[in-house]
Each structure stands twice: as C-alpha cells, then as structure tokens.
N, CA and C atoms as a LAMMPS dump frame, in Angstrom:
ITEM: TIMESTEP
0
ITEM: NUMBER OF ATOMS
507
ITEM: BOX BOUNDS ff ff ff
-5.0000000000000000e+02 5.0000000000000000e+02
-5.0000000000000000e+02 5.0000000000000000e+02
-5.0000000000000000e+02 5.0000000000000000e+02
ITEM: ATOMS id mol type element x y z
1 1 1 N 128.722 251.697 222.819
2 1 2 C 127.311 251.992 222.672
3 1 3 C 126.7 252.177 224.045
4 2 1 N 125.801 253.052 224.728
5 2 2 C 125.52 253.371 225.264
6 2 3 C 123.866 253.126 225.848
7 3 1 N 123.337 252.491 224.924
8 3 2 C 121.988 251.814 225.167
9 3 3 C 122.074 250.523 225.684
10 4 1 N 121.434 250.01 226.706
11 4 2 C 121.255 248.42 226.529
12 4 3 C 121.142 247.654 225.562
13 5 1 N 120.124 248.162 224.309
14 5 2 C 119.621 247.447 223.298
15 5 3 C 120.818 246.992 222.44
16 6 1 N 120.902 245.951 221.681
17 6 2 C 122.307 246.042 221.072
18 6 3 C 121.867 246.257 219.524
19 7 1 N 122.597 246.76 218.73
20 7 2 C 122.253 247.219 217.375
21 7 3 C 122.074 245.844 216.706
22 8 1 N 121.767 245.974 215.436
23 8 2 C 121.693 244.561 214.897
24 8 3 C 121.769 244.953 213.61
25 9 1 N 122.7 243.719 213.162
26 9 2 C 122.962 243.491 211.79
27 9 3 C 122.551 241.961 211.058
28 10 1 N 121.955 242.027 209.911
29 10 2 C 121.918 240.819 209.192
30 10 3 C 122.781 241.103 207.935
31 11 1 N 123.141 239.873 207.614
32 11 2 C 124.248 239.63 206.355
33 11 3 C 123.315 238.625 205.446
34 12 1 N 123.26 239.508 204.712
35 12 2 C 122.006 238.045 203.23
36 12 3 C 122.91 238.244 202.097
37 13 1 N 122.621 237.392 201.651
38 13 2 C 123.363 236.602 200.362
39 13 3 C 122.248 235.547 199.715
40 14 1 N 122.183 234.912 198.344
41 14 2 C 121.296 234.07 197.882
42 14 3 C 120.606 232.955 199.046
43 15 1 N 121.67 232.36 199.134
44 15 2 C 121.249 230.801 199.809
45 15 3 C 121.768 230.647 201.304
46 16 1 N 122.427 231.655 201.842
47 16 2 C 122.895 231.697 203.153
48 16 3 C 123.725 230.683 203.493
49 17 1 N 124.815 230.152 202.546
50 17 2 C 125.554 229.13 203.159
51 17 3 C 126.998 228.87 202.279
52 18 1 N 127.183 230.223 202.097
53 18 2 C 128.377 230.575 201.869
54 18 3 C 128.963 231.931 202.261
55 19 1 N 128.862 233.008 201.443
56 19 2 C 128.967 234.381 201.72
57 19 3 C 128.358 234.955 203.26
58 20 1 N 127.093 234.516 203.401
59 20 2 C 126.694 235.626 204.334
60 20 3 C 126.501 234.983 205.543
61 21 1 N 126.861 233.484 205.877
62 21 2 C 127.235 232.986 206.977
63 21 3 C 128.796 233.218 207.383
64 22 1 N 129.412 233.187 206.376
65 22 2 C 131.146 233.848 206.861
66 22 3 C 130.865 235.141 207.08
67 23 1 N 130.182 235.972 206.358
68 23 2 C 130.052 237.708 207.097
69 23 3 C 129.681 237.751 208.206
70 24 1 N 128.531 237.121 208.77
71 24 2 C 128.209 236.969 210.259
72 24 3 C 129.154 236.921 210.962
73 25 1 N 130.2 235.476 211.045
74 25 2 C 131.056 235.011 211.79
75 25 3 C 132.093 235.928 211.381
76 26 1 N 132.504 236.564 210.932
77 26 2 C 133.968 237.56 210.482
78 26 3 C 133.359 238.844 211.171
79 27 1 N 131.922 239.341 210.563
80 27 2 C 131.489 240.579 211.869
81 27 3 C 131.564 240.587 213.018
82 28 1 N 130.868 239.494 213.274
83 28 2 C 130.392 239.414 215.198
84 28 3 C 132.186 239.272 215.388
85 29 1 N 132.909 238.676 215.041
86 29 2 C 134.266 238.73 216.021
87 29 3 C 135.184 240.091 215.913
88 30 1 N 134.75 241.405 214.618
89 30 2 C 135.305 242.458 214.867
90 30 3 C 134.6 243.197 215.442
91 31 1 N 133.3 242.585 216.211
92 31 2 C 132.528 243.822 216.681
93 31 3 C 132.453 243.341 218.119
94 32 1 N 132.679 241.99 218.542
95 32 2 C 133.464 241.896 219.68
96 32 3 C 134.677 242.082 220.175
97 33 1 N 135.657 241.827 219.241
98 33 2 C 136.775 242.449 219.505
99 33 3 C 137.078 243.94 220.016
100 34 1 N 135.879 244.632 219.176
101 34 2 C 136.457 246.601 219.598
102 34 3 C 135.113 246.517 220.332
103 35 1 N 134.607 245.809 220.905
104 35 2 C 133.385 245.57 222.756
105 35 3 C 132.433 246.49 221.722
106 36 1 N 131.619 246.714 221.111
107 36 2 C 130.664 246.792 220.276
108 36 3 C 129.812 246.236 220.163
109 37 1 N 128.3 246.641 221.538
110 37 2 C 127.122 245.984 221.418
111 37 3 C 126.341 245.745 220.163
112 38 1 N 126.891 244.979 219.578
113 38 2 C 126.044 244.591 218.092
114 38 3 C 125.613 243.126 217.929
115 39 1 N 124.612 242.684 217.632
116 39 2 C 124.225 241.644 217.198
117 39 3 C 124.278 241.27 215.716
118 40 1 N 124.702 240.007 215.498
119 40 2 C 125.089 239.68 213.94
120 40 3 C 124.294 238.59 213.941
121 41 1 N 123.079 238.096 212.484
122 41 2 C 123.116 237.346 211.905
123 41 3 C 123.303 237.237 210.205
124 42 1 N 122.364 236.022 209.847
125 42 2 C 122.55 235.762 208.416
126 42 3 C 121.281 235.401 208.364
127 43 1 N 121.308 235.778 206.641
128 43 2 C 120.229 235.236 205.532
129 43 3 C 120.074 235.126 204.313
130 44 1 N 119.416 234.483 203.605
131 44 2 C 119.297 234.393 202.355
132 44 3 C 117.876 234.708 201.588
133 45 1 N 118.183 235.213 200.309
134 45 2 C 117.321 236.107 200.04
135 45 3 C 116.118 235.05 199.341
136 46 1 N 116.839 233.614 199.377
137 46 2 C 116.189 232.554 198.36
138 46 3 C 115.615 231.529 199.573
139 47 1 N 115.037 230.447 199.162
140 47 2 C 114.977 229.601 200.532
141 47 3 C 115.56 228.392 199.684
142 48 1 N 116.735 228.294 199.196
143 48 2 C 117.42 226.874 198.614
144 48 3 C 117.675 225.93 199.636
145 49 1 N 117.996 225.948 201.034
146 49 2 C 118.814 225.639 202.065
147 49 3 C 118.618 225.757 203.187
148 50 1 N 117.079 225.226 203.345
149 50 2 C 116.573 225.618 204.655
150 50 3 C 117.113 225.149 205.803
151 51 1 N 117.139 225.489 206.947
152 51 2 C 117.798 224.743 207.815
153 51 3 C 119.657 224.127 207.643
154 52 1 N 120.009 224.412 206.822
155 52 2 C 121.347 223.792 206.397
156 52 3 C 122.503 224.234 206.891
157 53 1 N 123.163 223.551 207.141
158 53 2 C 124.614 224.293 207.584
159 53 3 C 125.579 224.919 206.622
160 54 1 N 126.231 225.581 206.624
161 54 2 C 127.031 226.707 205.969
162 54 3 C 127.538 225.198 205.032
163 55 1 N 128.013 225.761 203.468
164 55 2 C 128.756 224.967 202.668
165 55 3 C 130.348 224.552 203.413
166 56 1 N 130.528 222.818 203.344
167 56 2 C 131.609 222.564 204.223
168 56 3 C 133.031 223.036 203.534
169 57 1 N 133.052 223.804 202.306
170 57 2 C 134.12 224.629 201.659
171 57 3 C 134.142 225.924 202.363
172 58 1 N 132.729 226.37 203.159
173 58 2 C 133.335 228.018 203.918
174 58 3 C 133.297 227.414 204.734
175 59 1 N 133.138 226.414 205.634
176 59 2 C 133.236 226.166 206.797
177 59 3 C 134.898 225.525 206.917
178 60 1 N 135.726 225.467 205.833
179 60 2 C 137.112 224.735 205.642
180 60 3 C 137.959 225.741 205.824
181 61 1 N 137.424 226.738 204.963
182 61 2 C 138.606 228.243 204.855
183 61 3 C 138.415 228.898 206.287
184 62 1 N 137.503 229.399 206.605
185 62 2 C 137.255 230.044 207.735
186 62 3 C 137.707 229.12 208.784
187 63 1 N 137.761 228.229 208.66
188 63 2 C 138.517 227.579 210.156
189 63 3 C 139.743 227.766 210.177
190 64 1 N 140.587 227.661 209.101
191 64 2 C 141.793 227.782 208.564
192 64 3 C 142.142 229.233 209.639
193 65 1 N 141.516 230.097 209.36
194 65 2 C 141.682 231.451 209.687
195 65 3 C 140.848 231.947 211.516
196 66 1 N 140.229 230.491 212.028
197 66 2 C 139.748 230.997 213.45
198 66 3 C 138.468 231.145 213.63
199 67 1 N 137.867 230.791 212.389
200 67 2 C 135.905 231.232 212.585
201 67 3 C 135.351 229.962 212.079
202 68 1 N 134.397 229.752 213.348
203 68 2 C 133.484 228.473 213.419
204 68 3 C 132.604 228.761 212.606
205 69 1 N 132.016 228.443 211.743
206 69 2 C 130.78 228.352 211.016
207 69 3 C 129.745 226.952 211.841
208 70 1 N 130.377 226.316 211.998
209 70 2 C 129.842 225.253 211.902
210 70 3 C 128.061 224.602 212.867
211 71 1 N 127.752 226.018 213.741
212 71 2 C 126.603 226.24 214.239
213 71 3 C 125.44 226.586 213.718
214 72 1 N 125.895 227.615 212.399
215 72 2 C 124.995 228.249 211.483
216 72 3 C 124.028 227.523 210.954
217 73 1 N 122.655 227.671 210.582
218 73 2 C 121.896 227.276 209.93
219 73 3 C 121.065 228.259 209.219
220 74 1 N 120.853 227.58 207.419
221 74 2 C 120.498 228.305 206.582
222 74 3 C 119.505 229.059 206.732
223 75 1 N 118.987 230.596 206.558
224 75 2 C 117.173 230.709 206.779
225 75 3 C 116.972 231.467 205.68
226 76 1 N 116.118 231.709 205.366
227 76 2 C 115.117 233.087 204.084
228 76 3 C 114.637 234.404 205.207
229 77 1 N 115.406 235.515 204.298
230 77 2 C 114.714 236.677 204.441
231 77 3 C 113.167 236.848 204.912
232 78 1 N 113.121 237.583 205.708
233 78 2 C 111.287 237.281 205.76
234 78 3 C 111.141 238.725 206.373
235 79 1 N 109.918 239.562 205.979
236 79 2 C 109.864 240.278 206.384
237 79 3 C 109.588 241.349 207.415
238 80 1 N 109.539 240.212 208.692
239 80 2 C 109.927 241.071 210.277
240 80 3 C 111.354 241.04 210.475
241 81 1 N 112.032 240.856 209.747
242 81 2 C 113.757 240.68 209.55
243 81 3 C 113.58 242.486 209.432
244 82 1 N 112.8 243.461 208.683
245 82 2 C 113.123 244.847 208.312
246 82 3 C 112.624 245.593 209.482
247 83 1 N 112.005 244.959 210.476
248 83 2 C 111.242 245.192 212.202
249 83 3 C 112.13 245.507 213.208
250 84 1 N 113.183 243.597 212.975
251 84 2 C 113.732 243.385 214.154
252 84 3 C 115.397 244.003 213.725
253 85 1 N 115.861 244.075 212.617
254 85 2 C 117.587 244.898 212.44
255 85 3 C 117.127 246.143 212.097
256 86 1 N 118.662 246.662 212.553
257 86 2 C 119.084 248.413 211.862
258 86 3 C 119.645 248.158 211.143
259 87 1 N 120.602 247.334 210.318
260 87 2 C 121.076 247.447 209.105
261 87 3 C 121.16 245.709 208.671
262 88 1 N 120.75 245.619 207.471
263 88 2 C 120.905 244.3 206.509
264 88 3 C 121.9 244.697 205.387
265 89 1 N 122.995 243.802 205.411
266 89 2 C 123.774 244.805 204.462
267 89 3 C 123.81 242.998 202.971
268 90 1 N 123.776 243.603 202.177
269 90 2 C 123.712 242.868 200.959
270 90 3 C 125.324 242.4 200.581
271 91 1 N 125.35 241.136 200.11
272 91 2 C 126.525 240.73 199.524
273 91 3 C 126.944 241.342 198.046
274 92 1 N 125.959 241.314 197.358
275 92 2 C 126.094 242.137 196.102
276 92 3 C 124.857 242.571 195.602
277 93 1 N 124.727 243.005 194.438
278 93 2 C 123.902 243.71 194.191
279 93 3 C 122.631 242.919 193.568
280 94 1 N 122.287 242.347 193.035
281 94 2 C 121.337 241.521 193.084
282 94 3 C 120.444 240.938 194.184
283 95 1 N 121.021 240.894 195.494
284 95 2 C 120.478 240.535 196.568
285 95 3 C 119.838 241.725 197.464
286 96 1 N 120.901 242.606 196.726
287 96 2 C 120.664 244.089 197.563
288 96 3 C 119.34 244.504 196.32
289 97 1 N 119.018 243.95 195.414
290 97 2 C 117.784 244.493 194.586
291 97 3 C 116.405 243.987 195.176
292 98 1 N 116.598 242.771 195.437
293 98 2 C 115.813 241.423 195.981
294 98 3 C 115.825 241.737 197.396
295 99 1 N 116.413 242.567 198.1
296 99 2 C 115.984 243.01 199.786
297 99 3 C 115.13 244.037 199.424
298 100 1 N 115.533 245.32 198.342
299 100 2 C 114.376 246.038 198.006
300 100 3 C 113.179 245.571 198.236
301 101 1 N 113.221 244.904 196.964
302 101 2 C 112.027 244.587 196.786
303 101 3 C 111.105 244.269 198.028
304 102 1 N 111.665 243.245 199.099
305 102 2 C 111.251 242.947 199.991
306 102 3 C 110.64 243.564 201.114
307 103 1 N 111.329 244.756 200.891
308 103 2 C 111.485 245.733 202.131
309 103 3 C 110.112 246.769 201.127
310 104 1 N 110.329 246.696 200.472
311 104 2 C 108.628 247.526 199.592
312 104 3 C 107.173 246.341 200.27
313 105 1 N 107.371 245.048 200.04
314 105 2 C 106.255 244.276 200.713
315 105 3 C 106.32 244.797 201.805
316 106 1 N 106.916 244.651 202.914
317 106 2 C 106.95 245.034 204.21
318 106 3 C 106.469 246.402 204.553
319 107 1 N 106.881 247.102 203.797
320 107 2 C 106.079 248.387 204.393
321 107 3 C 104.809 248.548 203.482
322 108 1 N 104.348 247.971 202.901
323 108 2 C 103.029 247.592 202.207
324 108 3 C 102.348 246.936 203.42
325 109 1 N 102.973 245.857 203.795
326 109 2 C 102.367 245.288 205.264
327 109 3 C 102.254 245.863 206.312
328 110 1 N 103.245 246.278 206.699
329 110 2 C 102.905 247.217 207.708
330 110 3 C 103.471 248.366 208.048
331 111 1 N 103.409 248.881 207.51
332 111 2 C 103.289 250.755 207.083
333 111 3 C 104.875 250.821 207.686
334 112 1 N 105.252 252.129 206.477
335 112 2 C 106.574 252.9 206.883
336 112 3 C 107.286 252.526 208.569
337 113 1 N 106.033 253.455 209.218
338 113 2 C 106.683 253.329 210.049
339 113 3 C 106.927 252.189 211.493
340 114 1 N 106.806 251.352 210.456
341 114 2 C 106.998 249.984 211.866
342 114 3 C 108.468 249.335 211.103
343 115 1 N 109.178 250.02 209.976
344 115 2 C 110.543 249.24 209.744
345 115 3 C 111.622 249.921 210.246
346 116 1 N 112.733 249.318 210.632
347 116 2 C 113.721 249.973 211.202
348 116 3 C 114.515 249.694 210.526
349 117 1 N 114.773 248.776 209.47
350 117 2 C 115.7 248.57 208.776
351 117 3 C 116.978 249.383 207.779
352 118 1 N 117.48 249.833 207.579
353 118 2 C 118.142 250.234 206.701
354 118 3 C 118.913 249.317 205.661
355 119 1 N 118.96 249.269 204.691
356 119 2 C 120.109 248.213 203.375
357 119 3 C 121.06 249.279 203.016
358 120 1 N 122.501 248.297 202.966
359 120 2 C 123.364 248.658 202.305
360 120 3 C 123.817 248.041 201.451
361 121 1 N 125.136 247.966 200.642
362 121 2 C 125.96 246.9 200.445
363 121 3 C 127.371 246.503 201.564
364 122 1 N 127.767 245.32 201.692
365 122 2 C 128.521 244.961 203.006
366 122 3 C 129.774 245.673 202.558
367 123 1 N 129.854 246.232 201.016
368 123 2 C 131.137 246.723 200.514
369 123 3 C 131.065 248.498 200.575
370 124 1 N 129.677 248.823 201.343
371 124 2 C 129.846 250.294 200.886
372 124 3 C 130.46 251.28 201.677
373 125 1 N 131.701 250.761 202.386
374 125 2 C 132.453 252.141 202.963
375 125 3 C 134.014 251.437 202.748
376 126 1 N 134.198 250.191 202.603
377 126 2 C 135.337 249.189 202.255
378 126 3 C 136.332 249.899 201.332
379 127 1 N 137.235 250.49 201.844
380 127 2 C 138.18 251.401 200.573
381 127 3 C 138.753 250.492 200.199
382 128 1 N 139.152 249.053 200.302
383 128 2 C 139.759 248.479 199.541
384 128 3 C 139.059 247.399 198.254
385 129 1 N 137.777 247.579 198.847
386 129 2 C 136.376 246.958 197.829
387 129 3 C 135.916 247.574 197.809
388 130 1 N 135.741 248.696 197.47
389 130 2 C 134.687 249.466 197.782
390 130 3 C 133.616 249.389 196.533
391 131 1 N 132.641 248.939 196.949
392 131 2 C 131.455 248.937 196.294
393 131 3 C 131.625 247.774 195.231
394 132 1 N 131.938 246.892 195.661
395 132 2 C 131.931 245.269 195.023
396 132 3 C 131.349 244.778 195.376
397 133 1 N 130.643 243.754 194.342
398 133 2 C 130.062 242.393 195.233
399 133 3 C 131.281 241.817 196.004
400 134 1 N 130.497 240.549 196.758
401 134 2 C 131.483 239.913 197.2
402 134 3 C 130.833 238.552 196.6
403 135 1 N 131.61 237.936 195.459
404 135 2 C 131.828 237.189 194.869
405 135 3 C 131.425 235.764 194.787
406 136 1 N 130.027 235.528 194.701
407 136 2 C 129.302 233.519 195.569
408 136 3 C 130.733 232.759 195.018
409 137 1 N 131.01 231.987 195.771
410 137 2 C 132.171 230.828 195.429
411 137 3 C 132.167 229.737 195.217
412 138 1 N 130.096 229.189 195.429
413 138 2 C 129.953 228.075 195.057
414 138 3 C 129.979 227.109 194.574
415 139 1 N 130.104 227.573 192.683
416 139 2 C 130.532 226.926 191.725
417 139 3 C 132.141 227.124 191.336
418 140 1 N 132.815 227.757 192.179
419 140 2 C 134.598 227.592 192.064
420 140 3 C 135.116 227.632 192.749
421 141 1 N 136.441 227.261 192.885
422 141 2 C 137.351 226.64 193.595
423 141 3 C 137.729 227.624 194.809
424 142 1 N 138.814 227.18 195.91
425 142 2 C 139.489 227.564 197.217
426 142 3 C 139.641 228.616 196.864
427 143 1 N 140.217 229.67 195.9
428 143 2 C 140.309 231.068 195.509
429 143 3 C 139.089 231.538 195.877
430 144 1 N 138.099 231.645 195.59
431 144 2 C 137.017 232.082 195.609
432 144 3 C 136.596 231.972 196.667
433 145 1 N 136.542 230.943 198.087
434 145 2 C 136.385 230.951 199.425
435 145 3 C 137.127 231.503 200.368
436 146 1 N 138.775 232.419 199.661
437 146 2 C 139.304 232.673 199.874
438 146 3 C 138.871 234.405 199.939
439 147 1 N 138.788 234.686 198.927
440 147 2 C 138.246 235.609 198.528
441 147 3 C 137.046 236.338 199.337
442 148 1 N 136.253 235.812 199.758
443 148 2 C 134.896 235.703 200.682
444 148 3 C 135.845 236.673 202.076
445 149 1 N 136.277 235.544 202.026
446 149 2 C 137.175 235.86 203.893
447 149 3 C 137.927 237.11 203.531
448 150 1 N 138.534 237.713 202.873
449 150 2 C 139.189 238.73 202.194
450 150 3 C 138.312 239.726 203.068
451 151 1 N 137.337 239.348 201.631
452 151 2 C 136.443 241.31 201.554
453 151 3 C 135.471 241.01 202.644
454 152 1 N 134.754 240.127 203.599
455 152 2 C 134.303 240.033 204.302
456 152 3 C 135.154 240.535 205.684
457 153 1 N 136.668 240.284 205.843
458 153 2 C 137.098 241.192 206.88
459 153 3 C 137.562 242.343 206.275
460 154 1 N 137.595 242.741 205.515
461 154 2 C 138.138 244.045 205.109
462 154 3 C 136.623 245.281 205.338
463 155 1 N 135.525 244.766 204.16
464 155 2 C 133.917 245.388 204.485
465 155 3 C 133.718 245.064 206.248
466 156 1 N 133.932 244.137 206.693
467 156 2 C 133.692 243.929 208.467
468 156 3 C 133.999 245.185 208.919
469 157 1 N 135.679 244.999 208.7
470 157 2 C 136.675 246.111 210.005
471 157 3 C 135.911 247.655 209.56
472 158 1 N 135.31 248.09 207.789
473 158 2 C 135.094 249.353 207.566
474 158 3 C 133.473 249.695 208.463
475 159 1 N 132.883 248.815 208.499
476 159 2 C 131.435 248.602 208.888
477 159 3 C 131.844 249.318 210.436
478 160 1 N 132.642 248.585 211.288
479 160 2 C 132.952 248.474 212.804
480 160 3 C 132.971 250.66 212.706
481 161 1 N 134.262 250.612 212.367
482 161 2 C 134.673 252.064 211.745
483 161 3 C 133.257 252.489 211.919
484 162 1 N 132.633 252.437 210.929
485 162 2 C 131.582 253.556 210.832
486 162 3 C 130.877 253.718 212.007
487 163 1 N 130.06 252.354 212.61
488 163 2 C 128.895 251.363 213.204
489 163 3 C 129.969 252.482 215.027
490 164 1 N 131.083 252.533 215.126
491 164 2 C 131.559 253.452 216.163
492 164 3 C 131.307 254.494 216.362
493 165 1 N 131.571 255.257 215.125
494 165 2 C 131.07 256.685 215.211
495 165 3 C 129.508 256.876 215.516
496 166 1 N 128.809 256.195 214.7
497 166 2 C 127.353 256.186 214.52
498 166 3 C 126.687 256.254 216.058
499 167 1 N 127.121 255.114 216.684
500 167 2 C 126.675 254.606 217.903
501 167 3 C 127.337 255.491 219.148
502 168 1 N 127.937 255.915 219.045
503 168 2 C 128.464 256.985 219.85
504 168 3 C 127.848 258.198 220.109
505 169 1 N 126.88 258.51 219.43
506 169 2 C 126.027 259.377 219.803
507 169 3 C 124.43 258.541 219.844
C-alpha cells in the first residue's frame, strides 16, 4: 500500500467474543505477514459483553494454533465505526442485516457522504466458504471453535488476495 494511512478493517459478529475476535487476530497476522498496511479490529453488533474478554473456548483453540486473543475486549458497533473503517465485514448474515441497518442510522446522522464504510460478508470471496456464515460456537462444543479458525483463515488469506490488488492502485 502506498499511502501512509493504513486501511482498516472491523470484524462484527453478535457479542464480539467469539467469532469476530478470532477474525481480528487470524486477519491482522495474514495481513502482516504479506507487510499489508491494514488495521484490524472487532465488534459486536449486540452489547451482551461489554468490556469482556474473548470466550476462554476461542481463546483455547486459537492458542493451540499461535493467536493470542487474550488482549481483546468486547465492544458494540456504534456508528462512527462506518466514519473511521473501509470495510466491516460480517460473520454471517444476520449481523450483516443488523450492520445495515446501522449503517442506514448513520447516514441519517450524518449524511452519505461522511461514511467510508463499505459491508461485506468475511466469506464473500472465500472459494472454499464461499458465502457462509461462519458458524457462533457458543452453545457447542471444540468442533465448532474449530471451525471458526477454519473459515476465519481461509475468508482471511481470500480478503488479503483481494485487499492486494485493491490497494495497489
């Protein structure tokens, strides 16, 4: 990337302390890895978990595999979040309905053109998920936290892919 500014991404999910705190930590290390001025956080589209640290079941798997969670703290979507990123990418689709929505207040607040945001889903260029949720694991077992880390580096590495080309010009 060629600007000082570094791009920015948020990862939301319901409650921010499962799914979209491991997307953070699984992004930011493929977008440091290929030196990719990007900034990564997280959020949640609910405020269940304010302040909270990632669930100690993603913070178990992901260590397993090299990624600290364990700094993270929970926050809510809010809407200078659609100000300050270029892309918020949704865990699934329900959240990605519920950023809508959000992103309609916001430019109700303050007009079109003060958002920079764009929404996706974190699965929408992922040929091997492509266009899946990625799965809350809250209420089930190590499969399911397993699972997270899966399509979260798989949607990561396709994101990087694109987020290269893009930024290159």
């Amino acid at each position: 990337m060629s600007s000082q500014t570094p791009y920015k991404v948020l990862c939301v999910c319901l409650g921010n302390i499962c799914r979209s705190p491991t997307a953070e930590v699984v992004f930011r290390h493929y977008c440091d890895a290929h030196q990719l001025n990007i900034e990564v956080d997280s959020a949640g589209t609910s405020n269940y978990h304010p302040n909270k640290a990632p669930d100690l079941r993603s913070q178990k798997h992901a260590r397993k595999r090299g990624y600290d969670l364990s700094a993270l703290r929970a926050r809510q979507l809010k809407i200078q979040d659609f100000v300050e990123f270029d892309l918020i990418l949704a865990m699934d689709y329900e959240n990605l309905d519920d950023i809508q929505v959000l992103m309609q207040q916001a430019q109700s607040v303050l007009g079109q053109r003060m958002l920079r945001a764009k929404i996706a889903l974190m699965s929408q260029h992922d040929q091997k998920f492509l266009q899946q949720a990625v799965p809350d694991p809250y209420y089930g077992g190590d499969d399911g936290f397993e699972r997270v880390l899966d399509q979260c580096e798989s949607s990561s590495l396709a994101w990087v892919q694109v987020l290269q080309q893009q930024l290159k010009g």
